[in-house]
C-alpha positions as CSV (number, residue, x, y, z in Angstrom):
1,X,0.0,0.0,0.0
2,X,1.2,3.6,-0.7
3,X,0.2,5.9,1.7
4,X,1.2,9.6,2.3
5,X,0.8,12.1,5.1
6,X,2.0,15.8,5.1
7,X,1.0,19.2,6.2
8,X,1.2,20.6,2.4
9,X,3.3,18.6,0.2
10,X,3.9,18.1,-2.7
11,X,3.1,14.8,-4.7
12,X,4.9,13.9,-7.6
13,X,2.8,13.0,-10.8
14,X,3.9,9.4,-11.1
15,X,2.7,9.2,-7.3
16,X,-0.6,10.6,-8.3
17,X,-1.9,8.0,-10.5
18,X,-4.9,6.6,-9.1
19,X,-4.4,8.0,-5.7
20,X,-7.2,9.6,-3.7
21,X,-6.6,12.6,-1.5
22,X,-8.0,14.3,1.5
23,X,-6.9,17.6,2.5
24,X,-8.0,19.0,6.1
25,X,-9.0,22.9,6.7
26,X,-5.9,22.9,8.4
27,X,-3.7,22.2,5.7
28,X,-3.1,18.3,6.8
29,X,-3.3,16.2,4.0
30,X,-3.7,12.5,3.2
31,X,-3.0,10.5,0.2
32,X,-3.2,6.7,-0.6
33,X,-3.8,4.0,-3.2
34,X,-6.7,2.5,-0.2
35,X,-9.9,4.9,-0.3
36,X,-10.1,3.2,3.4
37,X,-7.0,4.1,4.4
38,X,-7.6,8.0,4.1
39,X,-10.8,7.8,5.8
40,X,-9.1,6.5,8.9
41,X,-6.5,8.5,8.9
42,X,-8.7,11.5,8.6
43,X,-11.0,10.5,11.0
44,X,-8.3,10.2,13.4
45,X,-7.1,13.8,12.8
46,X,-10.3,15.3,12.9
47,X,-10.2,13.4,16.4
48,X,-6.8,14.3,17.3
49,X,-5.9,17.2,16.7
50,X,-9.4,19.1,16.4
51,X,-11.6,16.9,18.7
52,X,-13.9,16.5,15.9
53,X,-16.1,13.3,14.9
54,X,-16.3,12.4,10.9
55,X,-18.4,10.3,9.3
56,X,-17.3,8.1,6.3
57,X,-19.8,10.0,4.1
58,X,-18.2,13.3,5.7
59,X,-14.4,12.1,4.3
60,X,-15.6,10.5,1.2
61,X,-17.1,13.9,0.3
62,X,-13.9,15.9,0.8
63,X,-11.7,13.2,-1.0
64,X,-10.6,13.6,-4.7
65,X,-8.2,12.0,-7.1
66,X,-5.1,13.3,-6.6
């Protein structure tokens, strides 16, 4: 699995290829082959560091191809 976290980075094109991609208001970002993967990590964030709950429907709606 390829997964990525960053606050803001860049992503090559050759990484991008069928990746999806969550970015938080915060400027936290998530991107991974697994659709799965960047809901949980997401989720976790939202939890984490802004004491937030998110549903899937609430990350599935934020994600895009990156």
């Amino acid at each position: 699995m390829n997964t990525r976290f960053a606050l803001g980075a860049p992503i090559s094109a050759a990484m991008s290829k069928a990746m999806q991609q969550a970015t938080c208001s915060c400027g936290f970002s998530v991107t991974s082959e697994n659709r799965n993967e960047v809901v949980k990590v997401i989720q976790e964030h939202a939890h984490d560091e802004h004491g937030k709950q998110m549903t899937r429907d609430d990350v599935l709606a934020m994600m895009k191809q990156a």
